[in-house]
C-alpha positions in Angstrom: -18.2 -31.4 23.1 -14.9 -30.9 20.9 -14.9 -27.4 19.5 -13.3 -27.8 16.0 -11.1 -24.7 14.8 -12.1 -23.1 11.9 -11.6 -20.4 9.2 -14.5 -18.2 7.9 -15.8 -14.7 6.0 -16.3 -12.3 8.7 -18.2 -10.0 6.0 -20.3 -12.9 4.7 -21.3 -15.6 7.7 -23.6 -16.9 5.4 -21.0 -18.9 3.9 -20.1 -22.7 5.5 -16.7 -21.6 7.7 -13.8 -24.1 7.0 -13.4 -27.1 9.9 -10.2 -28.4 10.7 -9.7 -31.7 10.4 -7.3 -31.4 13.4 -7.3 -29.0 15.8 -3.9 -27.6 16.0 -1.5 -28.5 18.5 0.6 -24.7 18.4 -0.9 -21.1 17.9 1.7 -18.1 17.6 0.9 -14.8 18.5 2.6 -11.8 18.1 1.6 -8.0 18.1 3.7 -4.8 18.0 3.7 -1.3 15.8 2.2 -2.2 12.1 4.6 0.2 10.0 2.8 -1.1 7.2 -0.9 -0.2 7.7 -0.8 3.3 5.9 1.5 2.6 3.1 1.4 -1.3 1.8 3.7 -0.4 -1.4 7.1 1.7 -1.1 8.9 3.0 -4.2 12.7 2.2 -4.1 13.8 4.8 -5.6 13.5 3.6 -9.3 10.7 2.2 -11.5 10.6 -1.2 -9.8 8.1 -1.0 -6.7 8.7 -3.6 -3.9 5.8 -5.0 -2.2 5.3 -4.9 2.1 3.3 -6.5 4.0 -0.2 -6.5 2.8 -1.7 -4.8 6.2 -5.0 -4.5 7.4 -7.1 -2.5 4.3 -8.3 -0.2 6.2 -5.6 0.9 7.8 -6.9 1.1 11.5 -5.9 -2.1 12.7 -3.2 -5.0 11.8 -1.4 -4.7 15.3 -1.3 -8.8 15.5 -0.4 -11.4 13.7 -1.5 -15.0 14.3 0.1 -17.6 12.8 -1.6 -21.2 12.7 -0.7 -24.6 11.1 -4.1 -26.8 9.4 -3.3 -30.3 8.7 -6.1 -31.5 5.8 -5.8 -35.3 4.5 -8.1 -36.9 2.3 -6.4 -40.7 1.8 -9.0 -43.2 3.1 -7.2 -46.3 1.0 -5.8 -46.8 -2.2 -9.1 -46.7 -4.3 -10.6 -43.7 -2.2 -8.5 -40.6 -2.3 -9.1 -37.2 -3.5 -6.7 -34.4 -4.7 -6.1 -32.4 -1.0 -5.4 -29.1 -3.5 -9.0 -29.0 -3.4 -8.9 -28.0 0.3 -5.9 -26.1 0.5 -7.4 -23.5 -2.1 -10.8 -23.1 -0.2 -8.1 -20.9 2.1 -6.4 -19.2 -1.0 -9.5 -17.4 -1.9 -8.5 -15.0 1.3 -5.2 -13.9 -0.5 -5.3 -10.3 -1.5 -5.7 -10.3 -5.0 -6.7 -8.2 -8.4 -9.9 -8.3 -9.7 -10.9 -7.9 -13.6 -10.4 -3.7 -13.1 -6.8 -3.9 -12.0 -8.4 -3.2 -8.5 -6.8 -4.9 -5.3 -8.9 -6.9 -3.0 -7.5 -7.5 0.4 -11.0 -9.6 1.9 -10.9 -10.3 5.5 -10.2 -13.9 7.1 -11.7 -15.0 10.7 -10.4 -18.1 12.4 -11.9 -19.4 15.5 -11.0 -22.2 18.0 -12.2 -22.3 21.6 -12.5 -18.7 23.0 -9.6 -17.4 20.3 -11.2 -15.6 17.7 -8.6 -13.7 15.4 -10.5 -11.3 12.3 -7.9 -9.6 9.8 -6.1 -10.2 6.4 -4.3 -13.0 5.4 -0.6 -12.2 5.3 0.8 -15.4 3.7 0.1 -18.6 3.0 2.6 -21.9 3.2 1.6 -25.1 1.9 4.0 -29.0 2.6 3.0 -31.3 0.9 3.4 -34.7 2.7 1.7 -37.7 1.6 0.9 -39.2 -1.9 -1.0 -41.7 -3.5 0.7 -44.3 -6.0 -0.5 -42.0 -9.0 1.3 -39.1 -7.4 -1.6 -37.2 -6.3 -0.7 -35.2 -2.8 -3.4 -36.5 -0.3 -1.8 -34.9 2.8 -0.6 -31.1 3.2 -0.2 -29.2 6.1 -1.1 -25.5 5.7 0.8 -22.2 7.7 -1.4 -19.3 7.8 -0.5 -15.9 9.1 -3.4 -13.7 9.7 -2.6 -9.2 10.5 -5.2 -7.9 12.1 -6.8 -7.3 16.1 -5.6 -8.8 19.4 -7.0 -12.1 19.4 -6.1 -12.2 23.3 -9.4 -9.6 23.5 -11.8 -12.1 23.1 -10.2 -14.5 26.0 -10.1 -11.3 28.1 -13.6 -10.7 27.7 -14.7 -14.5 28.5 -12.2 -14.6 31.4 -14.0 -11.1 32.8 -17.6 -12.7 32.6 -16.0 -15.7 34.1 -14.7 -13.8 36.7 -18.3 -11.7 36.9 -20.5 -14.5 37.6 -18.2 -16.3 40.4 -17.8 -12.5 42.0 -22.0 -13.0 42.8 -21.8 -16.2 44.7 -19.7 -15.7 48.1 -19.5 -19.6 48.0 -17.8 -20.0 44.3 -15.7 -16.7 45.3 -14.4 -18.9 48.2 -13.7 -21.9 46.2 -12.2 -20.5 43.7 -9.8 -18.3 46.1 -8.9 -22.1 47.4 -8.5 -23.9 44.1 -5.8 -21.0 43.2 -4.2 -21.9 46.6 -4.2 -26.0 46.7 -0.4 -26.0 45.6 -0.1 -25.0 49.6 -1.4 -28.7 50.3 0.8 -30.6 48.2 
């Protein structure tokens, strides 16, 4: 079975996640000190403030950053087409932003794909445009999202340990696995 990526509200899993259309071909990790967790604004000395990186809200985490390319495309033919703007603002709605009361909301953004799971903020968002129809309307975009938040690598470590458990209870699979690592010898 094909295990589509997706996007979805870690606080609210009620809500339908976001499938990619494609799966994508390149994932780019990083992690490393967040200097920004405890202080997301800085003054600069005068009146103007400068903006930092947005940083996990709660300040505990925001380590990592995961970077991920969507491609969404809604041309079937020239008659059957819809605006792909649609789709690329289903992901917008995880920007931090200011509500009514001049309060900032930072919600958090999961993505998923295989045994990757990354939860966090979203840190930017890039949209290219690459396809139109004859009446100008964009019907192709690819979309860069960079997510701050926990070591996705913790969830692949976790499914390689219980991988590693279950062969570690069967003397035969514990043999033939030893042996798959060691075919190269054969060659």
């Amino acid at each position: 079975m094909l295990s589509k990526a997706s996007v979805y509200d870690p606080d609210d899993l009620s809500k339908k996640a976001l499938y990619a259309q494609f799966n994508p071909n390149t994932l780019e990790y990083s992690a490393g000190a967040n200097r920004y967790a405890d202080k997301r604004v800085r003054d600069t000395g005068s009146t103007a403030r400068e903006h930092l990186r947005q940083g996990d809200p709660t300040g505990r985490t925001g380590n990592a950053s995961l970077s991920v390319r969507l491609f969404c495309h809604t041309y079937e033919n020239e008659s059957s087409y819809t605006d792909v703007r649609l789709d690329v603002n289903r992901f917008r709605k995880f920007l931090r932003h200011t509500d009514e009361t001049g309060k900032t909301i930072s919600p958090r953004i999961g993505f998923a794909w295989g045994t990757l799971c990354m939860v966090g903020t979203l840190e930017s968002i890039s949209v290219s445009y690459q396809m139109f129809a004859s009446d100008g309307t964009p019907v192709q975009a690819e979309v860069s999202l960079m997510i701050m938040g926990d070591a996705p690598d913790i969830t692949a470590m976790q499914s390689n340990y219980d991988k590693e458990a279950a062969v570690k209870k069967d003397p035969i699979r514990l043999a033939a696995e030893k042996l798959k690592d060691a075919d190269w010898l054969f060659l």
